[in-house]
N, C-alpha and C positions, 0 to 999 in steps of 0.2 A: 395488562401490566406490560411496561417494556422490559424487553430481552435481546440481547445480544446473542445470535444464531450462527452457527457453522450451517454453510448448505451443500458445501462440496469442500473434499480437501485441497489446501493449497490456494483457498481462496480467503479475503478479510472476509472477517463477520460482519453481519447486517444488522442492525437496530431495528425490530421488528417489533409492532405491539401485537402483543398473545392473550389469549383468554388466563384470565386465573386458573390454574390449577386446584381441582380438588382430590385432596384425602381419601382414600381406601380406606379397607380394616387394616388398622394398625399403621397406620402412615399421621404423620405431623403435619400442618401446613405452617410453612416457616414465610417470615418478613424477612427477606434477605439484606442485613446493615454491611457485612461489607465480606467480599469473596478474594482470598488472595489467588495469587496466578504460580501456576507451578510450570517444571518443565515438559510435564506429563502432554500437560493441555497442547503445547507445543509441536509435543509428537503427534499428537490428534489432528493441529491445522496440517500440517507439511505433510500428515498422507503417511508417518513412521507407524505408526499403531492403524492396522489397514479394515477394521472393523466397527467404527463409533456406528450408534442411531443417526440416522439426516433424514431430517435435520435435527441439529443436538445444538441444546444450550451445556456451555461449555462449563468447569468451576465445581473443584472438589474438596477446597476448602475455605468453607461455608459458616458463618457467625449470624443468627440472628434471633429473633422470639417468635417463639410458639404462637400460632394465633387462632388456628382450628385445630380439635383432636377427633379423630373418627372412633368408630368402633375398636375396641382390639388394644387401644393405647394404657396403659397402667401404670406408667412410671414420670409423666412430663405432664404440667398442669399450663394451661393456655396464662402464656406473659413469661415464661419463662425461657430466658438466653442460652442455646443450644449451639454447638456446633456441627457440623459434618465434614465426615473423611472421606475419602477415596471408596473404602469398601463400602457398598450399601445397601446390599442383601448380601446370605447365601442360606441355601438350600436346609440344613443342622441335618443333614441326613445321609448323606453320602462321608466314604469311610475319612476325609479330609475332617469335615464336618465333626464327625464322633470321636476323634484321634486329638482333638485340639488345634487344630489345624487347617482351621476355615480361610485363613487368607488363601489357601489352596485349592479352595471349594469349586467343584466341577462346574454348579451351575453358579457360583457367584455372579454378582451383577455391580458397577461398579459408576458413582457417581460422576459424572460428566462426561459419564464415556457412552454406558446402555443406558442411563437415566441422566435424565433433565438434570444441570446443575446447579451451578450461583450466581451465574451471569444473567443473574434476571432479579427485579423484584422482589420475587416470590418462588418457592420451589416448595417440592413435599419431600419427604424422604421416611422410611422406614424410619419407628423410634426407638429399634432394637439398637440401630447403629447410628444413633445421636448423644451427642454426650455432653452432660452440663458444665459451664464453663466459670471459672475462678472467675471472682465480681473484682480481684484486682488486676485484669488483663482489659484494655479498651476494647472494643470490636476489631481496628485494626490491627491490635498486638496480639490481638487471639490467631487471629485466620491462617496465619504461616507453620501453626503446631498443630494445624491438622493435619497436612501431610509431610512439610518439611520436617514438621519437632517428628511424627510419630514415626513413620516408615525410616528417617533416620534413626531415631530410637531402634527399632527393629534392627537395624545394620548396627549400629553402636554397639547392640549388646551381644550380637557374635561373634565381637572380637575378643569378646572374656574377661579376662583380668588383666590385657594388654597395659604396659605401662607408657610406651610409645606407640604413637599413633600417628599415621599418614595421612589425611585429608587430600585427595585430590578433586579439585573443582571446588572453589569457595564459593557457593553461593546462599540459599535460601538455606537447608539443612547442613551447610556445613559450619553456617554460624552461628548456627540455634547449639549445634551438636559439642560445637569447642569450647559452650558453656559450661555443658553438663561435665564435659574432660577436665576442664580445669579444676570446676568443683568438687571433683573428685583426686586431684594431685596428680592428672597424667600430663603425660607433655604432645602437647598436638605439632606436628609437620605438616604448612600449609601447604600446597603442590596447584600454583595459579596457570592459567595460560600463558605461554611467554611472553615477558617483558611489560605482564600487568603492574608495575610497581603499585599502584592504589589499591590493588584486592592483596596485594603482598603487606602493604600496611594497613589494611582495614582488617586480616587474619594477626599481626602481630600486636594491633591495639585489644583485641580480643583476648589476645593471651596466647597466641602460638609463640614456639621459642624457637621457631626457622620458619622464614616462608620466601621460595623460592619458584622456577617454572619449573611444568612438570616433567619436563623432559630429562630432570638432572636427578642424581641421586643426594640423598638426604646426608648432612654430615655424619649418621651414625644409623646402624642398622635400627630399622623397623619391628616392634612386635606384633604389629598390624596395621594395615590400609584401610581403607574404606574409598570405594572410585565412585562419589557423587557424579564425577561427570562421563555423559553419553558414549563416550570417545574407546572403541575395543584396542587401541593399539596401548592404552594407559596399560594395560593386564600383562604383559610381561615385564612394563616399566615398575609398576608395584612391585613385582614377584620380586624382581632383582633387589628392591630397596629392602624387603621383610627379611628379617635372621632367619636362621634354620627354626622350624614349627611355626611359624609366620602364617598369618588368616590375611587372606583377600579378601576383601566381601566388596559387589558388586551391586551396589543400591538403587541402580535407577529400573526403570521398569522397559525402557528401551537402550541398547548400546549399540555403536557401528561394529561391522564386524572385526573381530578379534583373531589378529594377525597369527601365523605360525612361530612357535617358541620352540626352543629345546627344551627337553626335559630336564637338564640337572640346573634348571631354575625351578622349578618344581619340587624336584627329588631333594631329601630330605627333612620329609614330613610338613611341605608348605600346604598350606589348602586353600583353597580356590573356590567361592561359592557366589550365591546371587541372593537374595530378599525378593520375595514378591508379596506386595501389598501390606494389608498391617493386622491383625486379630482386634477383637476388642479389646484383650486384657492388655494389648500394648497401650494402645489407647488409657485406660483406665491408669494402667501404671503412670506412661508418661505425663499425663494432665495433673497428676497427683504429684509429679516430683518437681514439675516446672516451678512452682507458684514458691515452692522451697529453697529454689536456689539463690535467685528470682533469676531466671530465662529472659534475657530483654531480644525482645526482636527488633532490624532496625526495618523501617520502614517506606517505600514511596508509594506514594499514594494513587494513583488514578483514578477519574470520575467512571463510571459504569462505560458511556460513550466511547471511552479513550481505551478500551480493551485494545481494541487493534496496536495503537502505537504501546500499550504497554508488553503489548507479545513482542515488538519489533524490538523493544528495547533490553530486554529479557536476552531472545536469540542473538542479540547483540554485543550479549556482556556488560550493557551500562548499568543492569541491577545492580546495588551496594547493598547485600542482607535481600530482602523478598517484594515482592512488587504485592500490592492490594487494589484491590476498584474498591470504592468507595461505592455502595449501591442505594442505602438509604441516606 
């Protein structure tokens, strides 16, 4: 099969042809139709997240059909269209695990990072953390609520009963995200890099009802933020936009570091948290509520090949909504 390979950080991927992978107990073999590109992946090339497999195929979320089942599998019949997230083991054993609480899991293991991902073909993955996909989402419109729709899910829903919301960094999850807010009657604050006018009006055609850079405060206090983007010095810029009892929540799974603040941005019952990864039942939740809103993801496409220029253009800011390869 071809696959596009990380072999060292910092460096493009290679187009390498691979043996097929085969199935374990309790593993899928999936036809990989199409893998969108997160910023995760990102942090992987450039050497931010300093522990991947190498060589690693890259691609966490993952759209395609079942085509082998090994032993162990009980729930996914071969022909059937599957997604994969980010998480893609863990242990159910350890106290994260028993607690509800597995995106926490000591020994989790996590799809494109310790395991082979979508930038190939073909890939296997456990079919505990596969989950079957709405037949009214195409493959491409699927791939960006693996991890953009779910792990922002996760961040969305600890901001509570927020009726004002912050978005800073429009990209893949914060456009999926300003669906679900509106659909619900909140009002989203888009907070773009400065002087993006086109993500300021690609967040205000979505339904934001201010979008502006992020370096400026919002015409009216915050009942919560959400900091999609990498960037640690957004975190006191948030703090300052949120009212007194105001939720931070920091979504990505790497951030630069996070500058020294005073406290009485803080003080007065602000809080300040972070999301790591996603559980299933978010998963199960969010796949269940998309199809109901209807969730449009927007789309660009790239052939499997073109992974490289579509990381470059990602890190770039040219994404509008979420980048996909195109693999079958």
């Amino acid at each position: 099969m071809r696959a596009m390979i990380l072999s060292a950080p910092r460096q493009p991927l290679r187009l390498v042809e691979l043996p097929m992978p085969k199935p374990n107990f309790g593993q899928v073999l999936i036809r990989v139709h199409a893998c969108a590109i997160c910023r995760t992946d990102l942090h992987i090339v450039d050497g931010e997240l300093t522990h991947p497999k190498l060589p690693l195929v890259l691609g966490h979320q993952i759209v395609g059909t079942i085509e082998a089942i090994a032993d162990g599998v009980d729930k996914f019949s071969v022909g059937q269209r599957v997604g994969v997230p980010w998480l893609g083991h863990t242990c159910d054993r350890c106290r994260y695990c028993l607690s509800g609480r597995e995106n926490l899991c000591d020994y989790a293991e996590f799809t494109g990072y310790n395991l082979d991902g979508g930038y190939a073909e073909y890939t296997v993955a456990d079919h505990r953390f596969c989950f079957p996909l709405d037949p009214s989402y195409p493959d491409l419109q699927a791939a960006p609520l693996l991890c953009g729709g779910l792990i922002g899910y996760r961040a969305y829903s600890m901001t509570g009963d927020a009726q004002t919301l912050g978005f800073y960094g429009f990209g893949s999850s914060a456009h999926i995200l300003i669906q679900l807010a509106c659909h619900q009657k909140r009002q989203v604050f888009a907070f773009t890099r400065s002087g993006d006018v086109q993500g300021q009006e690609f967040a205000r055609q979505l339904g934001a009802v201010w979008a502006g850079d992020s370096d400026v405060l919002p015409p009216e206090p915050l009942d919560a933020a959400i900091i999609f983007a990498p960037v640690g010095k957004l975190v006191p810029t948030a703090l300052r936009a949120v009212a007194k009892g105001g939720v931070v929540v920091c979504a990505g799974i790497h951030m630069s570091e996070i500058p020294a603040f005073p406290y009485e941005i803080l003080w007065e019952e602000r809080v300040l948290r972070s999301v790591a990864n996603l559980t299933r039942q978010d998963g199960e939740e969010f796949l269940a509520l998309a199809p109901q809103i209807p969730i449009h993801t927007e789309i660009n496409a790239f052939p499997l090949t073109q992974a490289n220029e579509a990381l470059d253009a990602l890190r770039s800011g040219k994404i509008e909504g979420s980048a996909v390869l195109v693999v079958d």
